[in-house]
RODOPA-605699 format. One line per 4 residues: number of its first residue (from 0); their letters; for each residue x, y, z of N, C-alpha, C. Coordinates in steps of 0.2 Angstrom, whole numbers. Layout:
// residues N
NUM	a	X Y Z X Y Z X Y Z ~ ... $
//
This chain:
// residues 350
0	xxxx	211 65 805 214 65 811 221 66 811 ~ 224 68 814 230 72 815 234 67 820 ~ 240 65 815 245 57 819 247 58 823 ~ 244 55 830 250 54 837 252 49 838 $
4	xxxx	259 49 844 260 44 844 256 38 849 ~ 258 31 845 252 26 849 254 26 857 ~ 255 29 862 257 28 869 250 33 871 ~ 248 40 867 246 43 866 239 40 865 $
8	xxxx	238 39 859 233 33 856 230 29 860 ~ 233 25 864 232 21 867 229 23 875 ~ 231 31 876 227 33 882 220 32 880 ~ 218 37 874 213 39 871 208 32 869 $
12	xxxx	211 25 868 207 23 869 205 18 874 ~ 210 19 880 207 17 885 203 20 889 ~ 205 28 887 198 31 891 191 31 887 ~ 192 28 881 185 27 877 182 23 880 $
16	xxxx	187 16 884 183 10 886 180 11 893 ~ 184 17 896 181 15 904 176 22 905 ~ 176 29 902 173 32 902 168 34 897 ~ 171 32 891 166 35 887 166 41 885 $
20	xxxx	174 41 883 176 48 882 178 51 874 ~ 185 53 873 184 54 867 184 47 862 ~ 184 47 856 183 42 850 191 39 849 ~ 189 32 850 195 27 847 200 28 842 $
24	xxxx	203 28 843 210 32 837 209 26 830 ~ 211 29 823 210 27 819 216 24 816 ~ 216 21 810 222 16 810 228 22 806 ~ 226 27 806 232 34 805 237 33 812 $
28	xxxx	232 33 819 238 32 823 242 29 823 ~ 242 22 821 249 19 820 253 17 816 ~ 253 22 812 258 21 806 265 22 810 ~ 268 26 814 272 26 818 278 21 819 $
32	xxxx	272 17 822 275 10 824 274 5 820 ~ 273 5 814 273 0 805 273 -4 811 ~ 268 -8 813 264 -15 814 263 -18 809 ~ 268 -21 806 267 -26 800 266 -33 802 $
36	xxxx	268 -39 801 265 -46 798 273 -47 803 ~ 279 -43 804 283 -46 805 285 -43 812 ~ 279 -38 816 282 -33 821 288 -29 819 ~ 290 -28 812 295 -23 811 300 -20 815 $
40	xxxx	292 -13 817 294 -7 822 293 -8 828 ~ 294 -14 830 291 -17 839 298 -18 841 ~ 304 -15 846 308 -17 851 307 -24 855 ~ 309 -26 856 308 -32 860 314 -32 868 $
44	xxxx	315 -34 871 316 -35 879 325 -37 878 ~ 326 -43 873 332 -45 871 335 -44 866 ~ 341 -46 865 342 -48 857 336 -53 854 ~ 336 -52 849 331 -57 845 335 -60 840 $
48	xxxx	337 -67 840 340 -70 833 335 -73 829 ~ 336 -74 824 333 -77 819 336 -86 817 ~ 333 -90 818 332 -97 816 327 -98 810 ~ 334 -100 805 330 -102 799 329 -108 795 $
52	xxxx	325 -111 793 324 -118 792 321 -120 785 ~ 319 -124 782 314 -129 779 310 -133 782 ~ 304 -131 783 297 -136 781 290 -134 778 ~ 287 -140 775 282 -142 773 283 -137 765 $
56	xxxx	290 -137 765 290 -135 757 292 -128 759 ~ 293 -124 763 293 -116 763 300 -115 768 ~ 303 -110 767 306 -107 769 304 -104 775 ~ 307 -104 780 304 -102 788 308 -98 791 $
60	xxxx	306 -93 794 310 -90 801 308 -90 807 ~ 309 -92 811 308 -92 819 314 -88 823 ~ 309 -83 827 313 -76 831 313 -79 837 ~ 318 -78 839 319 -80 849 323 -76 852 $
64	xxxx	323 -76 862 330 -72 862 331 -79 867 ~ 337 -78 868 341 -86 872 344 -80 875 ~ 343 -82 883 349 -80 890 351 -85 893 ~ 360 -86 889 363 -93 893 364 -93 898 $
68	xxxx	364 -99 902 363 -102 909 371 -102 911 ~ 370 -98 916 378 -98 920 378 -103 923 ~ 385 -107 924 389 -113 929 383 -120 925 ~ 381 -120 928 377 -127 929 370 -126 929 $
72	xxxx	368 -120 928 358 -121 930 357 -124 925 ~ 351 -126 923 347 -128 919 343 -122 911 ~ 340 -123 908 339 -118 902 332 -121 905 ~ 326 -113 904 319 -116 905 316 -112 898 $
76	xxxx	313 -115 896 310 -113 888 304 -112 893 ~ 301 -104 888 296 -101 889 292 -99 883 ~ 284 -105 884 281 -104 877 275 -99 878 ~ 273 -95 873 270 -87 874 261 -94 873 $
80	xxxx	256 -86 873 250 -90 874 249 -86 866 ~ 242 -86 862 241 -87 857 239 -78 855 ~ 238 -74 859 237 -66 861 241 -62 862 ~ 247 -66 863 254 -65 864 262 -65 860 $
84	xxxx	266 -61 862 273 -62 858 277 -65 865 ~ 284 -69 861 288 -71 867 292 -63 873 ~ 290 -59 869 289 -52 875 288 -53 879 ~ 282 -53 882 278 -52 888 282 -58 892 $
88	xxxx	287 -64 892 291 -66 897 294 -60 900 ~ 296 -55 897 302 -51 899 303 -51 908 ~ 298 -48 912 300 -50 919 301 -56 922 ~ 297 -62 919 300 -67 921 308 -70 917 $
92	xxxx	308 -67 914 316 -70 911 321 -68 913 ~ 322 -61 914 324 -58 918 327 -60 924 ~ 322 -61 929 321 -63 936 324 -70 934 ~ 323 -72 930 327 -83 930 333 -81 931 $
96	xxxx	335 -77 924 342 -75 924 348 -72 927 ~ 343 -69 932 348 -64 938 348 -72 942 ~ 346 -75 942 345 -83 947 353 -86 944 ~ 355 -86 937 357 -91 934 354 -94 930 $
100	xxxx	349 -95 929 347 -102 923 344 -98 915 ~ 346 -101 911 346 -101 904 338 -99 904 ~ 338 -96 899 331 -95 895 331 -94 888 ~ 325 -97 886 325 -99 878 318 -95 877 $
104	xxxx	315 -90 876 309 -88 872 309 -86 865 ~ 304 -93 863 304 -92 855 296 -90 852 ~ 296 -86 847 290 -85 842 288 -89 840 ~ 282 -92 840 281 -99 837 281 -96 829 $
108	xxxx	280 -101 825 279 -98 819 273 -96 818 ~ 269 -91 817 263 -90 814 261 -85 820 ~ 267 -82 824 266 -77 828 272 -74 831 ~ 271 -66 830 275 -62 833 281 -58 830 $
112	xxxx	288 -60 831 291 -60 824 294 -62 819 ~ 291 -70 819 293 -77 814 288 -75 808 ~ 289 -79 804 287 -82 797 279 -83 800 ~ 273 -80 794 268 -81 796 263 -85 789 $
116	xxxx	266 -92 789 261 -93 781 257 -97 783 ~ 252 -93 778 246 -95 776 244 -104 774 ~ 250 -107 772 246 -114 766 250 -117 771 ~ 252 -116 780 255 -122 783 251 -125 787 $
120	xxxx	252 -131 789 248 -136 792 250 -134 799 ~ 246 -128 800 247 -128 811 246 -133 816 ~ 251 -135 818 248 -140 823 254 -140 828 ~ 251 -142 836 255 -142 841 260 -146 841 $
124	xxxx	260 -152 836 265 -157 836 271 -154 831 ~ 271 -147 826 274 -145 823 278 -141 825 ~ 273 -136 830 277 -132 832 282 -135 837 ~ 281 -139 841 286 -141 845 292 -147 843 $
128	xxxx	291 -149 835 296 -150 831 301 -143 831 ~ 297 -138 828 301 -134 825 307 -129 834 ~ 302 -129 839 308 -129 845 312 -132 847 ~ 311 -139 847 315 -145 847 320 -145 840 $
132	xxxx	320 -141 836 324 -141 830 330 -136 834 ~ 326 -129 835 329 -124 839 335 -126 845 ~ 331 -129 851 335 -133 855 342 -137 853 ~ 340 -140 847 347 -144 846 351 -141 844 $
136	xxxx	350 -135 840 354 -130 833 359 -128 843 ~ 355 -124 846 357 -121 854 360 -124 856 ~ 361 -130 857 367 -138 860 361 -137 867 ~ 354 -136 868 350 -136 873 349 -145 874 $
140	xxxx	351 -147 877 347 -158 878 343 -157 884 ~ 343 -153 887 339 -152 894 334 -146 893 ~ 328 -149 895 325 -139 899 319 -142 902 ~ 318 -135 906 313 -134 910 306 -131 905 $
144	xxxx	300 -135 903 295 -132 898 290 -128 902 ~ 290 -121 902 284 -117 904 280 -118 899 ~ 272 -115 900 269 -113 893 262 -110 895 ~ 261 -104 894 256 -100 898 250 -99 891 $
148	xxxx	244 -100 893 238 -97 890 239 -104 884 ~ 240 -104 878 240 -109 871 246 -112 872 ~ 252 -106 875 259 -113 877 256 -118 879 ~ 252 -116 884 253 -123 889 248 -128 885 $
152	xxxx	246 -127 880 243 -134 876 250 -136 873 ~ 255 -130 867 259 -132 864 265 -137 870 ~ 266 -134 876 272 -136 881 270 -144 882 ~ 264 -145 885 261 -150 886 263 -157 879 $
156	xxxx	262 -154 874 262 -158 868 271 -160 866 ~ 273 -154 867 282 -154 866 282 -161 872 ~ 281 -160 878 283 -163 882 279 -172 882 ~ 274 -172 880 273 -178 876 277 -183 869 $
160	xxxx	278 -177 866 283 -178 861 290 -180 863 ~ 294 -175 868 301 -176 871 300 -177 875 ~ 299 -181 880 298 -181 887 307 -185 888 ~ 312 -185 885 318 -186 887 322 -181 890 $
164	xxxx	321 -174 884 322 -167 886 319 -163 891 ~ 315 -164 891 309 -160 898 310 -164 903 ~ 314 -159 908 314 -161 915 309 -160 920 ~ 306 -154 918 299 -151 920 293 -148 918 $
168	xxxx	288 -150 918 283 -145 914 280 -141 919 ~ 279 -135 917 274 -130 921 270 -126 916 ~ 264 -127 919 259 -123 916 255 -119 919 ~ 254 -112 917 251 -106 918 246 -103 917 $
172	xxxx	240 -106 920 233 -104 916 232 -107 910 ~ 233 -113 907 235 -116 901 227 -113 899 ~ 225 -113 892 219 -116 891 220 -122 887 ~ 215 -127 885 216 -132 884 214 -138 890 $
176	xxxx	213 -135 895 212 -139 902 203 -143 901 ~ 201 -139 895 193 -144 893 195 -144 885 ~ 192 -150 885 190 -155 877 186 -150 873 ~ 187 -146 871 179 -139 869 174 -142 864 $
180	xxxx	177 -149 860 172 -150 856 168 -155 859 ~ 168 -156 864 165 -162 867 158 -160 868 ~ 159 -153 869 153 -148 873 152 -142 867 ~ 156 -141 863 152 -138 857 152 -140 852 $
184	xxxx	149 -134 845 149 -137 839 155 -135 836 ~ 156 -137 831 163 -135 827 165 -129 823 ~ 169 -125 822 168 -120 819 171 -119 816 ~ 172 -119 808 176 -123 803 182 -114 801 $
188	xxxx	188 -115 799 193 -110 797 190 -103 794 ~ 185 -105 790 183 -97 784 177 -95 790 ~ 175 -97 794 170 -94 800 174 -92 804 ~ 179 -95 806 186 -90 811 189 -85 807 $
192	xxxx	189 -86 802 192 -80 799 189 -72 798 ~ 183 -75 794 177 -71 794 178 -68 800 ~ 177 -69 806 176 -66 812 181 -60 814 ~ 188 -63 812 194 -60 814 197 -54 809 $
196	xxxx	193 -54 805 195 -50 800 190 -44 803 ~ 185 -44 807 181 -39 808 185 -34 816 ~ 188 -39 816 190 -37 827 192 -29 825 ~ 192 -27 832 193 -21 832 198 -20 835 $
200	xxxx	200 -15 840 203 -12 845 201 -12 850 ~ 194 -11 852 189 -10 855 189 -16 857 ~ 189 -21 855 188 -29 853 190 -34 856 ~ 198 -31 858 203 -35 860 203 -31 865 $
204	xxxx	203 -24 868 204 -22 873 196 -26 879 ~ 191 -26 876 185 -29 878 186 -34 881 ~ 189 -39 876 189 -47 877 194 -49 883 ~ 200 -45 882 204 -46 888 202 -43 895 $
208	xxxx	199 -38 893 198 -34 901 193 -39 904 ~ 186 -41 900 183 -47 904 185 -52 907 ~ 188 -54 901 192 -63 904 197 -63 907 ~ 202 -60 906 209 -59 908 209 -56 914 $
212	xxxx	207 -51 914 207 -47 920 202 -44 926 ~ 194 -47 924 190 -45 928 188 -39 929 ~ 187 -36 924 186 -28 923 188 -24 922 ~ 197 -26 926 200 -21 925 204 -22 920 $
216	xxxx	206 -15 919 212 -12 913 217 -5 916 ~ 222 -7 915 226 -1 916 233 0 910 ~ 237 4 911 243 3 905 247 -2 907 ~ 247 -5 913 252 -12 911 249 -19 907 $
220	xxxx	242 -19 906 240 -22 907 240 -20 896 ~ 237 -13 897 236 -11 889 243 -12 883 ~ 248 -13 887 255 -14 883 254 -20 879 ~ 251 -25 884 255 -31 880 247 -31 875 $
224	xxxx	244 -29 873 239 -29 869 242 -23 863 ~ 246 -18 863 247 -15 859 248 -19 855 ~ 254 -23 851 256 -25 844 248 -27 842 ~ 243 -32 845 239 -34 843 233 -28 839 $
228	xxxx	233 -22 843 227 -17 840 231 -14 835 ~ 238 -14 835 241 -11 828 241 -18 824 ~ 239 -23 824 238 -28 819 233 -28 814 ~ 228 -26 820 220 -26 818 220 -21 813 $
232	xxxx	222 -14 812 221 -9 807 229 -7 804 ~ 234 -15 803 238 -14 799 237 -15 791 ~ 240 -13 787 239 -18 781 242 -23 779 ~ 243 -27 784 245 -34 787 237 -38 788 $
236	xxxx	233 -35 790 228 -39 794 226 -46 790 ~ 224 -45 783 218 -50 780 224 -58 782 ~ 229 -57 779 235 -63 781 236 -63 788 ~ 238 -60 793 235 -59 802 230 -65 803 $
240	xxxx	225 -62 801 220 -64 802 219 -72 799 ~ 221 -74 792 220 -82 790 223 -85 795 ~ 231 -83 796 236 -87 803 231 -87 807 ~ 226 -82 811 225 -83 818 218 -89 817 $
244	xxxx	214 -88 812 211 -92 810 212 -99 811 ~ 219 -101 806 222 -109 807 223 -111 815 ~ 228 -105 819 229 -108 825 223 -109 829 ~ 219 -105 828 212 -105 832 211 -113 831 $
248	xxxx	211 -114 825 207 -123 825 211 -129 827 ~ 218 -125 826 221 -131 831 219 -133 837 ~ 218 -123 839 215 -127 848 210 -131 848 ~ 205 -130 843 198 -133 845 198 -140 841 $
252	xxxx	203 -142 836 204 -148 836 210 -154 837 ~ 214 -150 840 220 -155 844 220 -154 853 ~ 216 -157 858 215 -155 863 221 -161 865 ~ 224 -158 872 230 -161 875 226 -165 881 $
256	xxxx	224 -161 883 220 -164 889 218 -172 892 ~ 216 -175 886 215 -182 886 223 -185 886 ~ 226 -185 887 234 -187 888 236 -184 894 ~ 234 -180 896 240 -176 902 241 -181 907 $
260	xxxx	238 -189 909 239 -195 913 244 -196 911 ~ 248 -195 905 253 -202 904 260 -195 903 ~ 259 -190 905 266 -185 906 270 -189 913 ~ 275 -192 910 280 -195 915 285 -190 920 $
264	xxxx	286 -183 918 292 -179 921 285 -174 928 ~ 289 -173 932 286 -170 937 281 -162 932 ~ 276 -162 935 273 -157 932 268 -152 936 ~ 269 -146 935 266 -141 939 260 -137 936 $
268	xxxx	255 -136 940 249 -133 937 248 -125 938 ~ 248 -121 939 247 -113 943 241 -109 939 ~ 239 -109 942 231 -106 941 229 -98 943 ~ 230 -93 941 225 -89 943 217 -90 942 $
272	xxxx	215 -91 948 210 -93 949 202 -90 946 ~ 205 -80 945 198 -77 943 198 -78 935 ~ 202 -81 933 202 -83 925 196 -84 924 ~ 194 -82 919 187 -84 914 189 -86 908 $
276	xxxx	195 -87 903 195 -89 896 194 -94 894 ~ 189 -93 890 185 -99 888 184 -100 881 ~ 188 -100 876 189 -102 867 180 -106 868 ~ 175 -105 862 168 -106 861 164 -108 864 $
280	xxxx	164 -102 868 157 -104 874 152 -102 872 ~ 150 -98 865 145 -95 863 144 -101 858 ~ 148 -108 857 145 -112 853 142 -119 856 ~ 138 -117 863 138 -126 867 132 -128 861 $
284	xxxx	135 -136 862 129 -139 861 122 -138 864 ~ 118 -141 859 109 -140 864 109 -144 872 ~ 108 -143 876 109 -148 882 113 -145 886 ~ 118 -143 885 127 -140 888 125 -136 893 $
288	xxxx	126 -138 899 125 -134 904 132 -132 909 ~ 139 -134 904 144 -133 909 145 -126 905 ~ 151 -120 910 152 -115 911 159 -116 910 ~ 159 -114 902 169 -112 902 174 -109 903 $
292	xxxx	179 -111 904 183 -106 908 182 -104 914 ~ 181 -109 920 178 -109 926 186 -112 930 ~ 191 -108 929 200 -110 931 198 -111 939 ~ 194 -109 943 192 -109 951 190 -118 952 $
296	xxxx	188 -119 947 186 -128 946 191 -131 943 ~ 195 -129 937 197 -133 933 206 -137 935 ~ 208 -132 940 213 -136 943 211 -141 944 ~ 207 -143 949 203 -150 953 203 -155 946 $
300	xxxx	199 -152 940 197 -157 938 203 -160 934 ~ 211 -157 933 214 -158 933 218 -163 934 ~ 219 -162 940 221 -168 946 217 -173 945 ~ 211 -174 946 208 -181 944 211 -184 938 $
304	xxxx	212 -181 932 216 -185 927 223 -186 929 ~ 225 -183 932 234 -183 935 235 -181 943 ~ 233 -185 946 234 -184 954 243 -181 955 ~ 248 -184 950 253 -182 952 256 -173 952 $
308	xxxx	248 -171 948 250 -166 948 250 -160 954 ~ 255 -154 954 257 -151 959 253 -145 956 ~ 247 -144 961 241 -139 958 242 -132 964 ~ 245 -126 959 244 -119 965 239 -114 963 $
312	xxxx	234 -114 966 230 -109 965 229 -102 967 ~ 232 -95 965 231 -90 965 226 -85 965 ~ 226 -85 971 218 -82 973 216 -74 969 ~ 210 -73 967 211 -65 964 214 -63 959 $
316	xxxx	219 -67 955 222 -66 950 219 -71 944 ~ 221 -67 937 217 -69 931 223 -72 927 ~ 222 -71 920 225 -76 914 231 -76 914 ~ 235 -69 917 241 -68 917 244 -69 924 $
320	xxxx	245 -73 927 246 -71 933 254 -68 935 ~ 259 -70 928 265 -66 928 265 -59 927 ~ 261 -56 924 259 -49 923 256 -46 928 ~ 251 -49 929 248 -46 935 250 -43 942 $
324	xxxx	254 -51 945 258 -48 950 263 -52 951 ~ 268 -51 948 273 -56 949 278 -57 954 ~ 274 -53 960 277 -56 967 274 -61 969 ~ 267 -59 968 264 -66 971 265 -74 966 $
328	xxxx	266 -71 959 266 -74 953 275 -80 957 ~ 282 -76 958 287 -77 958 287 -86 963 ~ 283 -83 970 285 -91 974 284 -98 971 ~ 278 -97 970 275 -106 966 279 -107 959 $
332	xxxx	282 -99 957 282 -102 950 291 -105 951 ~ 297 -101 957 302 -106 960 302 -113 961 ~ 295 -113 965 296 -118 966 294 -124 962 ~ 291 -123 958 290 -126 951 296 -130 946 $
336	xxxx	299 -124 948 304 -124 942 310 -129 948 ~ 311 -128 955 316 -133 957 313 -138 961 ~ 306 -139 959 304 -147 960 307 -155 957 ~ 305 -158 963 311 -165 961 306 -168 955 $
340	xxxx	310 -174 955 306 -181 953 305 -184 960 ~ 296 -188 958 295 -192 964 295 -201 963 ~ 298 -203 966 297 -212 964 289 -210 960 ~ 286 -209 965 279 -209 963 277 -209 956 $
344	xxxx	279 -204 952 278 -198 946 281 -206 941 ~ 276 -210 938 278 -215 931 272 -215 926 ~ 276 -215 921 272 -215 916 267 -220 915 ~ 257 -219 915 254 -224 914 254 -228 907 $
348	xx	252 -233 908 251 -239 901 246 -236 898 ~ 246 -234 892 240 -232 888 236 -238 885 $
//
């Protein structure tokens, strides 16, 4: 097959998915854009600096961009979801920034353009060391914690962790909002991998159209999945794939949910409501009659764990609700972000 470029590519195989047309591009397409293990050939929105560290024995890089906060606002850290790079804030970053307020969007490590090893011990409470490391190096003592899709498990956990530094938490279509092993079976790192090592194009273009977006798919929607299908048939993948393996099990075995009562700083919940993402719905237990990924119920059941919390639900919109429409996305999420403290709002006795 004869190389074009992936914007090109990537028509061809959206119209493979909604028509049935020509054949999915092969992984010749994107040698263009060297989709490597580090996104190389990927542009990003800002400058990108590099923060570099020591832990668990290995030398690390975490990529961010930081837009500092004019006069007096506050800095809001924006944490990416697990399908994602700190890209995909770019219109909401933007938009803080023309306001004034600082913005912090960092790569976790094991995603995006940071350091992706294999023999680390992934977990929420690490990553949110390693941003709280970031924050200090930045002279950041305050911020606003977003965390959208797998953020909002890591934003949750940082904020658990710092609740000195987090003035506010908001969360965006978190997942994490259900305990998944309570209701499934387990499903051990070499079974997540095996899996991951097969995906396709096709694969990820599928999985988001259904859950994310309700069937539909168009080019704004196809961007932020590009780096991923050029990951799938880079020669990056088989290491790709171990990372997504490890964090995969963190979701399924560090759940936030049982704690989110004892979050003491004001916190906001935003929901697009036609959400369906639901991490191992194809592993219920025998019995299991709940339905995952049901975001139209899971605010509610939210607030029963946290009455303090400030729940907006977004009618017709799915997993992205900043992408999707961020006019509709902008109001709740201002208001969020310049929500008080309420007497009310104290930390419970565990």
């Amino acid at each position: 097959m004869k190389t074009v470029s992936f914007a090109a590519s990537l028509l061809l195989l959206i119209s493979s998915l909604t028509n049935a047309a020509p054949d999915a591009p092969t992984a010749e397409d994107f040698d263009s854009l060297k989709y490597d293990g580090r996104l190389t050939g990927v542009t990003y929105p800002f400058d990108v600096k590099t923060y570099r560290f020591e832990a668990q024995g290995s030398d690390l890089e975490m990529a961010y961009m930081y837009l500092p906060a004019k006069e007096d606002f506050p800095v809001v850290t924006l944490l990416h979801g697990k399908n994602f790079t700190a890209a995909y804030w770019q219109q909401t970053a933007q938009w803080l920034h023309d306001q004034g307020y600082g913005v912090l969007m960092p790569d976790q490590i094991g995603f995006g353009k940071s350091s992706k090893p294999t023999d680390y011990q992934y977990s929420f409470a690490a990553l949110a060391t390693n941003t709280h490391q970031l924050m200090e190096k930045l002279g950041i003592r305050k911020t606003i914690v977003v965390g959208h899709s797998m953020g909002g498990m890591l934003a949750t956990r940082f904020a658990l962790l710092h609740e000195n530094i987090t003035q506010r938490l908001i969360l965006v279509n978190p997942i994490g909002l259900e305990n998944y092993l309570v209701y499934q079976h387990y499903k051990d790192i070499d079974s997540h991998y095996r899996r991951e090592l097969k995906t396709t194009p096709e694969d990820i273009i599928q999985y988001q159209k259904e859950n994310y977006y309700a069937g539909q798919w168009n080019a704004d929607f196809a961007q932020h999945a590009e780096f991923l299908m050029g990951w799938v048939q880079g020669t990056d993948w088989p290491i790709l794939a171990k990372v997504s393996a490890l964090t995969y099990d963190m979701i399924f075995t560090q759940p936030v949910i049982e704690e989110i009562q004892y979050l003491s700083m004001p916190v906001s919940l935003i929901i697009g409501n036609r959400d369906r993402t639901g991490p191992g719905r194809d592993r219920k237990k025998d019995g299991v009659e709940r339905a995952f990924g049901r975001y139209d119920k899971l605010g509610e059941e939210v607030q029963a764990r946290n009455p303090q919390i400030q729940l907006t639900e977004l009618k017709d919109l799915g997993h992205l609700p900043h992408i999707e429409n961020f006019n509709r996305f902008k109001g709740p999420f201002l208001e969020a972000i310049a929500r008080k403290s309420s007497k009310a709002e104290k930390k419970p006795t565990p």
